[in-house]
N, C-alpha and C positions, 0 to 999 in steps of 0.2 A: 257763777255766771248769772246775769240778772234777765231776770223773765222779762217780755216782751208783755205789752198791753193787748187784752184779747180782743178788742175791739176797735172799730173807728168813729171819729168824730161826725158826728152829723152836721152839713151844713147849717146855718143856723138856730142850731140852740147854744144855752148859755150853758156852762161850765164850771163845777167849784169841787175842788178834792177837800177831804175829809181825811188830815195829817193826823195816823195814828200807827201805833206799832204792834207790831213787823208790819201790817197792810195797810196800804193808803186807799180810801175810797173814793173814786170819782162818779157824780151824781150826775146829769144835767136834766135841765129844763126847760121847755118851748117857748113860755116868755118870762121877760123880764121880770117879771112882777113875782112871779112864781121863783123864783131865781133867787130873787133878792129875801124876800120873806124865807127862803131853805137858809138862806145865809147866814141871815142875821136870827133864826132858831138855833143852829149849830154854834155861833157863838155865846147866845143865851144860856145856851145848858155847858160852857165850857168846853168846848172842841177846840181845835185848831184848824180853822178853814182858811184856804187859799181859793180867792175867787179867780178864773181863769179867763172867765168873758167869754164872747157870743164867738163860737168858732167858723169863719167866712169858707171856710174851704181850705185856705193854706194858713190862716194864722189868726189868732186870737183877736178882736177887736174889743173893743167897751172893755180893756183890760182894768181899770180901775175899778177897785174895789169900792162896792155901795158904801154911804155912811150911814153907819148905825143909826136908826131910827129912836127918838126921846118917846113917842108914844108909850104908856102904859097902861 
């Protein structure tokens, strides 16, 4: 039987799970900026991250994933 999520979503903040095994971690963050930099750190060291977007109440908005940034 698969467990339930202990938690809920907060009206706007952003959202991104951290696909890993057996647990998936979901992180979020108040803004965007912050969000995006978790993101694209998780992808730098190799993770598998699924950005989820700013959660409005009933459903994910800004669902498009950031593009990775060329800064070095």
């Amino acid at each position: 039987m698969r467990r339930k999520k202990g938690f809920d979503y907060g009206k706007g903040k952003y959202y991104l799970t951290i696909v890993d095994f057996p647990n998936n971690v979901t992180l979020h963050r108040i803004e965007k900026a912050a969000a995006t930099r978790a993101y694209e750190h998780y992808i730098a060291i190799g993770k598998k991250v699924e950005w989820l977007g700013k959660w409005d109440g009933k459903k994910f908005i800004e669902a498009k994933a950031p593009q990775a940034s060329t800064a070095a």
